[in-house]
C-alpha positions in Angstrom: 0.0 0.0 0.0 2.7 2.7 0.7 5.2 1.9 -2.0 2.0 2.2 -4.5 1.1 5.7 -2.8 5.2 6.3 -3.7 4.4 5.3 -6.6 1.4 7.3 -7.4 3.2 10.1 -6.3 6.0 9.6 -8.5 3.8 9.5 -11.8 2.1 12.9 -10.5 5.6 14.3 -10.5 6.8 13.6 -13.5 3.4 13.7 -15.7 3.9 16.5 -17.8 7.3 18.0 -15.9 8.2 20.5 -18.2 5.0 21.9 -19.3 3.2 22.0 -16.1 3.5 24.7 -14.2 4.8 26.2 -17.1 8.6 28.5 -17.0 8.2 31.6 -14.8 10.2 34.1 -13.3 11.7 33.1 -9.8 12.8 29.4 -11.6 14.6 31.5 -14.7 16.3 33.3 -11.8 16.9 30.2 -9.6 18.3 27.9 -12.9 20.4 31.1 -14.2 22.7 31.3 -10.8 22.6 27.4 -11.0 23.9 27.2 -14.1 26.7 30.1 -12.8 27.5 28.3 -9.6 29.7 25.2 -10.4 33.2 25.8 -10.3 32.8 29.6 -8.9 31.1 28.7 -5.9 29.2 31.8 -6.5 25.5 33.1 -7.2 25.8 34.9 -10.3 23.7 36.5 -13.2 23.9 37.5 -16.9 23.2 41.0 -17.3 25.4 41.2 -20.5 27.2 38.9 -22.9 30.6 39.8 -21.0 29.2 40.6 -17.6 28.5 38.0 -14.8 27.0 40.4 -11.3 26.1 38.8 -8.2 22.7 37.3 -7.5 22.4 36.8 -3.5 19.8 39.4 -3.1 17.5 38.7 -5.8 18.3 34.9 -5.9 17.0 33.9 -2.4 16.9 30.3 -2.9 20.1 28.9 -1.0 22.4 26.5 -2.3 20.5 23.3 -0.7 18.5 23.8 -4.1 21.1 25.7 -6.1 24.1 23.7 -5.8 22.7 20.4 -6.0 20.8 21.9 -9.8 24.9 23.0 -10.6 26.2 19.7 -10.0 23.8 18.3 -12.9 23.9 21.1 -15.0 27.6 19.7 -15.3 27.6 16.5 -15.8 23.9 16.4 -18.0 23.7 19.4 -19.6 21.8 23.0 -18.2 18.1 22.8 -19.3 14.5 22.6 -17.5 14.3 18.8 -17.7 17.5 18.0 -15.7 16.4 21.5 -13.2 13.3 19.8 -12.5 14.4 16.0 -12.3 16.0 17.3 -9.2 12.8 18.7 -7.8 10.5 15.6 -8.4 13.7 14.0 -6.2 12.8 16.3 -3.2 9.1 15.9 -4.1 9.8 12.3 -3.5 11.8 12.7 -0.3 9.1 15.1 1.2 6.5 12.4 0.9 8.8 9.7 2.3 9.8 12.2 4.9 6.1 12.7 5.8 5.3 9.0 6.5 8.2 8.6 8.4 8.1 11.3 10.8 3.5 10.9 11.4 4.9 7.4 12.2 7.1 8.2 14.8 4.7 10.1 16.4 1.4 8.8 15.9 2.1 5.4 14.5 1.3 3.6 11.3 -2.5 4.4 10.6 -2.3 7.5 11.3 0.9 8.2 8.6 -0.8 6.5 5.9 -3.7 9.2 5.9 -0.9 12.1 6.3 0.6 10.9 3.6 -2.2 10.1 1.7 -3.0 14.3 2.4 0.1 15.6 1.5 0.6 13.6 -1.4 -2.8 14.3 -2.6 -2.7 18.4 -2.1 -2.1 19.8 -5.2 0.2 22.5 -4.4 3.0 20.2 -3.7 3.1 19.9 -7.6 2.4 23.2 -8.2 5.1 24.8 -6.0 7.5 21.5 -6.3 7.7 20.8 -10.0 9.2 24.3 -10.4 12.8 24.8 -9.4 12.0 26.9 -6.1 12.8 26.4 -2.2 9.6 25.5 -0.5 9.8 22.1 -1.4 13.0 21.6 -1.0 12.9 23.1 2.6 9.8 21.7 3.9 12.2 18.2 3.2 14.6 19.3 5.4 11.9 20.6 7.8 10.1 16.9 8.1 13.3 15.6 8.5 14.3 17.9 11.4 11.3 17.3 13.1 11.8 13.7 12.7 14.8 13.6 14.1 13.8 15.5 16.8 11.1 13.5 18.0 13.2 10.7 18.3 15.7 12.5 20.6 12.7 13.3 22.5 11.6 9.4 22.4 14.9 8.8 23.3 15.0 11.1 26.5 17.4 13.8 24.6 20.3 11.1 24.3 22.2 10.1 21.4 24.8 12.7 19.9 24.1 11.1 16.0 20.5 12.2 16.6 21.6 16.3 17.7 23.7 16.3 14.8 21.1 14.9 12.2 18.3 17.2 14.1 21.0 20.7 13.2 22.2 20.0 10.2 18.7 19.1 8.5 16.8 22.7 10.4 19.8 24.5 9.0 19.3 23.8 5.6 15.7 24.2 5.5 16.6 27.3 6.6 19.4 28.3 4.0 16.9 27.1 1.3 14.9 29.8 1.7 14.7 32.5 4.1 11.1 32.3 4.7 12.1 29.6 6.5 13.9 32.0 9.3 10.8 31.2 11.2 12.2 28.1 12.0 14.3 29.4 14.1 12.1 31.6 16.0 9.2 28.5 16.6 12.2 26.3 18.3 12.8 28.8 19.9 9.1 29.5 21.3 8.8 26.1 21.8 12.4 25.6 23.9 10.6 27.6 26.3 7.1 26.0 26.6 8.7 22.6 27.4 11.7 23.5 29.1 10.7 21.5 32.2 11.2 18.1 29.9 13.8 18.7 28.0 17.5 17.6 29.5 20.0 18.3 27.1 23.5 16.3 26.7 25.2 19.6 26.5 28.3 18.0 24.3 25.6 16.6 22.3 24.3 20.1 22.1 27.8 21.7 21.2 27.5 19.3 18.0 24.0 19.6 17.1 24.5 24.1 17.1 27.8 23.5 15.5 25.9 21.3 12.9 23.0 23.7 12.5 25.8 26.5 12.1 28.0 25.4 9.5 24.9 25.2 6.9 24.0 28.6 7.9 27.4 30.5 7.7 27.7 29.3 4.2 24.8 30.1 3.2 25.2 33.5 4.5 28.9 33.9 2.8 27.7 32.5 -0.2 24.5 34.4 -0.3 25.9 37.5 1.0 29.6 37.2 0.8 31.0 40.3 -0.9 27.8 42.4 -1.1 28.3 45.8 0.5 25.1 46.6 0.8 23.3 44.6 3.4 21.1 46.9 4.4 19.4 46.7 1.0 19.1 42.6 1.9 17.7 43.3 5.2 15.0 45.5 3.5 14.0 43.5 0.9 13.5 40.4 4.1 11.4 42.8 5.7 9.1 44.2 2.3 10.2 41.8 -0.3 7.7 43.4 -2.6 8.3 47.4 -1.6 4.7 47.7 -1.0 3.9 51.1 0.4 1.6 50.4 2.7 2.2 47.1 4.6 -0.9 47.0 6.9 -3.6 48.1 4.5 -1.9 45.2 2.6 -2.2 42.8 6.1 -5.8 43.5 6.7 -7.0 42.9 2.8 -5.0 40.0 3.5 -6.5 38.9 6.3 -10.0 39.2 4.8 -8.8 36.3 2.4 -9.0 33.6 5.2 -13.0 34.6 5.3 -13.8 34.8 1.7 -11.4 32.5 -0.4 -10.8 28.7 -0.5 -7.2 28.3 0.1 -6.9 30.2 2.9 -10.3 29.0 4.9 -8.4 25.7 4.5 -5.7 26.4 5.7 -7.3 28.3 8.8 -9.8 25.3 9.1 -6.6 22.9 9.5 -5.1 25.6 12.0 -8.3 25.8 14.4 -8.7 22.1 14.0 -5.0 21.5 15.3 -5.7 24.3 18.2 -9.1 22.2 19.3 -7.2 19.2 19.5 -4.3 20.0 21.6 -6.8 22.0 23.6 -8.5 18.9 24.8 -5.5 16.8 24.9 -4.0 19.0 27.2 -7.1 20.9 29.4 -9.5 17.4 29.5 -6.9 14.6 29.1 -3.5 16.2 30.3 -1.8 15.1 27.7 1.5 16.6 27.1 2.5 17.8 23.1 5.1 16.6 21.6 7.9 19.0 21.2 7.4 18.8 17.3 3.9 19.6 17.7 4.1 22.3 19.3 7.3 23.7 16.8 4.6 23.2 13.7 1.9 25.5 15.6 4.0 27.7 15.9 5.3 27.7 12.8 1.9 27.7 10.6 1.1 30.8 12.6 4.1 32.7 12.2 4.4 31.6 9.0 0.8 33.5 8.6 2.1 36.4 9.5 4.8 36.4 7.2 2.1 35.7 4.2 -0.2 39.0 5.8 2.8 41.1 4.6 3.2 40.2 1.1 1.5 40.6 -1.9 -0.7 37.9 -1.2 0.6 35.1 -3.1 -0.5 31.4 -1.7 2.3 30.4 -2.4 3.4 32.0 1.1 1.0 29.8 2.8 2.4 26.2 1.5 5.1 25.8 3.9 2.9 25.8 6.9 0.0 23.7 5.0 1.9 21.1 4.7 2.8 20.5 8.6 -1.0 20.7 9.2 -1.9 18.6 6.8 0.9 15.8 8.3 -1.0 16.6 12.1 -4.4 17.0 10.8 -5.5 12.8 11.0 -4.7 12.7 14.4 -6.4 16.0 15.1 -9.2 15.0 13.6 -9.9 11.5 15.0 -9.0 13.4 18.6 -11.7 15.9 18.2 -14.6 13.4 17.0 -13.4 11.0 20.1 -14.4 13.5 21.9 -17.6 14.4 20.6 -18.7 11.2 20.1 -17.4 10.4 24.3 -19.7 13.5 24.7 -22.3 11.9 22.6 -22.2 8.1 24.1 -22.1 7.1 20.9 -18.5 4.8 20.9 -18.5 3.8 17.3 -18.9 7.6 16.2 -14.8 8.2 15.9 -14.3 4.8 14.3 -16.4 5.4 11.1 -16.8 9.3 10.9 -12.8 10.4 10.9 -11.8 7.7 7.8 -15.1 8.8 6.0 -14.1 12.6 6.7 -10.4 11.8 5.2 -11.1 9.7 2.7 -13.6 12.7 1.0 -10.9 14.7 1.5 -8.3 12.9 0.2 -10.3 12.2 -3.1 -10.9 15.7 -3.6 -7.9 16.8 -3.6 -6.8 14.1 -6.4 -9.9 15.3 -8.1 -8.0 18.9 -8.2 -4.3 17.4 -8.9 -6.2 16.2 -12.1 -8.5 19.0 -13.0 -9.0 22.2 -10.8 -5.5 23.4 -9.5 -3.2 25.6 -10.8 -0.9 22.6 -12.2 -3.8 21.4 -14.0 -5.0 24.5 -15.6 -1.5 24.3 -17.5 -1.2 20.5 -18.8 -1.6 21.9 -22.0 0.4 24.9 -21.9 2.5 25.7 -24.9 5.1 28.0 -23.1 7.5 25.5 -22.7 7.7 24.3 -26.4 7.3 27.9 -28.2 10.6 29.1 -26.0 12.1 26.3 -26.9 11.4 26.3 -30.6 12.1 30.2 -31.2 15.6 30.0 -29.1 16.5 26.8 -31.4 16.4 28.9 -34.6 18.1 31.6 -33.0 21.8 33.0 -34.1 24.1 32.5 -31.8 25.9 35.4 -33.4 23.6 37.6 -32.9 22.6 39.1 -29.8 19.5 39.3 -28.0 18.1 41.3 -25.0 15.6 39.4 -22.2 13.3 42.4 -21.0 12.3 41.3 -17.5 11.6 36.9 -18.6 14.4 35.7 -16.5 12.6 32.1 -18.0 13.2 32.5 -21.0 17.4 32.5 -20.5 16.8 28.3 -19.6 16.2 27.9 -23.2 18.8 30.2 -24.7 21.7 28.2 -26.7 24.6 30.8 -26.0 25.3 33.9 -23.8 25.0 36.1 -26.3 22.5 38.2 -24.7 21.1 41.2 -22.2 19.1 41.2 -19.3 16.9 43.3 -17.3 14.9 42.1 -14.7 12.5 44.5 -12.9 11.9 42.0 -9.1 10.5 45.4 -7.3 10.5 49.0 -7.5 13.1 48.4 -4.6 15.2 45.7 -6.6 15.9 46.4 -10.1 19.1 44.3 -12.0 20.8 45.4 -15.5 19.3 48.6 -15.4 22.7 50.5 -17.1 22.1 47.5 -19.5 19.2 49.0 -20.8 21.3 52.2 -22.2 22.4 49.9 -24.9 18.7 49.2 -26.3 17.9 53.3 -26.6 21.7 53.3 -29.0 20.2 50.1 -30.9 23.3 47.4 -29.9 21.4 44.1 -29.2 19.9 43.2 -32.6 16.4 42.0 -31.1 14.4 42.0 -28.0 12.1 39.7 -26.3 9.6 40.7 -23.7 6.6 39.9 -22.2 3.3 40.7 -24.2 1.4 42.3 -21.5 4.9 44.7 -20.9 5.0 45.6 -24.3 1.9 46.4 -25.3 0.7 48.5 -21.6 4.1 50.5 -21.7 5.3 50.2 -25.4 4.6 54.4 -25.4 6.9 55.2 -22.6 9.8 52.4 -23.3 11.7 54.3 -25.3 12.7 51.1 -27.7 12.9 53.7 -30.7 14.9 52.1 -32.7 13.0 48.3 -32.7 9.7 47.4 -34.2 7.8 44.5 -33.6 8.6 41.0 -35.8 6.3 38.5 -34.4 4.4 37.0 -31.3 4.2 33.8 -29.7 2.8 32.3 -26.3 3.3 35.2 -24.2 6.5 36.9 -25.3 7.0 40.1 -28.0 10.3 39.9 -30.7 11.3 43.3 -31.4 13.7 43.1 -34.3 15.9 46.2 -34.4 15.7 48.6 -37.4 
């Protein structure tokens, strides 16, 4: 039964992998300093055909994705296939990850319906078939939890078990730094169980030193020669430079009221709340250390989705940990009310019925109402790849803010501009060149072109042709 779920997952992963989700910006971005990285060690961009600059501010994905994508770049060749090969592996490892650590603390039954709920939820695929860090770094998150739950089993003893517990939480952290609030829910949560926990402090020294050494190269090799910090820590803080953050919070906020994916996830969030509220008011039953870290977590990691530009894409790394917690949450709650309502056979029958309607929902959207399914017959993929084919490599072209489109290219003969936020604008000298006419085309987005075509200044290009979503400008 669970190597066919593996299996099932597997298939999802790889059915349609480079058409569905289609190229978009953040995985150009995150493939270009991939392709950049082996041998220099470095995150670096193309902004012309002679100039590499470096990437750690707008390339926030961390080398647990980046470096791993390098290392097959070089030995298979750079292109979206071999990028996203590597994320159906983490895909894989999440969902093995899942079972694993729901087992350890809630025992076989109860891991086949997390992952039966993780591995059905559509945004897995939709956030983990592109090249990005949330994937990747809830892997290393499950893991860390896992790992901590048996040193908790295990009475906080075993130095192997400190070790595997740091070394995993750093790198979900230098995945992505969303994923800071990590750091701040094991921290909360040291101090809730403080009473239980008896730490081997050698054991300790290894497990910091472990989490450390992911984290201080991922800061030098994020961060490492880039003056201005400042400008890093600001774009953490307002990554998308809106102007007023806490108009943006509250129209936010009305979102878990009045639209589907968030009422989910707030659903799965007052459902974990109930649940620990009886296990610890009416049957004084202590949480698990790990349980009380993902609480924490999903809520901070809803405050972190209030202050940007809504995306729910913000929200996936705290569904998933609710989803892993939500079986037992649920069977605990209708215990209850069934103890309440004398009616012993209630729990048995009502939670599987509950999940299993759940669970075949959200195959239903895998297959045909998510946003991975709106795009199994997107064409974005091929057309890139057929107009870049038939390109000259002797001539050169400039990418006008389609960081994608660079994945397909078959030299670097080009320009790039690439406009991430009013606050965080790359290759903008580079422009200069297209006002004096010295790349022989351009390609940009449709909507870019034909909203702003007035006030771009692109004088001395007219337009060739169309396809998917992207402009050719052809210079006069």
């Amino acid at each position: 039964m669970i190597s066919a779920i593996f299996l099932v997952v597997l298939l999802i992963s790889t059915y349609k992998l480079t058409i569905s989700p289609p190229p978009w910006y953040d995985e150009g971005i995150i493939i270009q300093t991939a392709k950049h990285m082996y041998g220099t060690g470095e995150l670096l961009i193309r902004v012309a055909p002679d100039t590499l600059i470096k990437a750690g501010v707008i390339a926030s994905t961390g080398f647990p994705v980046v470096l791993p994508e390098s290392i097959i770049f070089h030995f298979f060749g750079s292109g979206l296939f071999q990028a996203r090969m590597l994320m159906v592996l983490y895909i894989f490892g999440l969902v093995v990850a899942v079972y694993f650590f729901a087992r350890e603390l809630y025992g076989k039954k109860i891991a086949l319906y997390s992952l039966l709920l993780v591995g059905s939820f559509a945004q897995v695929y939709g956030n983990g078939k592109n090249v990005l860090g949330e994937v990747p770094g809830l892997f290393f998150l499950v893991l860390f939890l896992f790992f901590l739950t048996r040193l908790e089993r295990r009475d906080f003893k075993g130095w192997h078990l400190y070790v595997l517990a740091g070394l995993t939480a750093g790198l979900a952290v230098a995945t992505k730094p969303i994923f800071l609030i990590l750091l701040g829910a094991g921290g909360i949560a040291y101090f809730i169980h403080i009473r239980k926990i008896k730490f081997e402090f050698r054991s300790l020294f290894l497990g910091v030193l472990s989490l450390l050494v992911p984290l201080g190269y991922w800061a030098w090799n994020q961060f490492g020669g880039y003056a201005n910090v400042q400008a890093v820590l600001n774009d953490y803080a307002n990554p998308y430079a809106l102007s007023d953050v806490s108009a943006m919070m509250l129209t936010n906020a009305k979102l878990f009221f009045t639209s589907t994916t968030p009422i989910y996830f707030a659903l799965l969030l007052v459902a974990l709340l109930v649940s620990f509220g009886i296990r610890r008011f009416r049957e004084g039953a202590p949480l698990k250390i790990a349980e009380t870290i993902i609480l924490i977590f999903s809520i901070l990691d809803v405050v972190v989705f209030l202050r940007t530009a809504g995306w729910y894409r913000y929200l996936f790394i705290g569904f998933v940990p609710l989803l892993i917690l939500f079986p037992y949450a649920l069977e605990n709650i209708i215990y209850w009310v069934g103890s309440l309502l004398r009616t012993p056979s209630f729990s048995g029958k009502l939670t599987p019925t509950i999940l299993g309607l759940l669970i075949l929902f959200q195959f239903y959207q895998i297959g045909f109402s998510s946003f991975v399914s709106d795009y199994y017959t997107s064409t974005r993929s091929a057309s890139l790849e057929q107009y870049f084919s038939m390109q000259d490599p002797a001539k050169s072209v400039f990418l006008y803010d389609i960081p994608e489109a660079v994945i397909f290219l078959k030299s670097e003969n080009y320009y790039q501009y690439l406009h991430v936020s009013d606050s965080l604008i790359v290759g903008q000298d580079e422009v200069e060149k297209i006002y004096v006419g010295i790349p022989d085309s351009i390609v940009l987005g449709s909507r870019t072109w034909d909203a702003w075509k007035l006030n771009l200044g692109f004088d001395r290009y007219s337009e060739k042709e169309r396809f998917e979503r992207y402009v050719v400008l052809e210079r006069l």
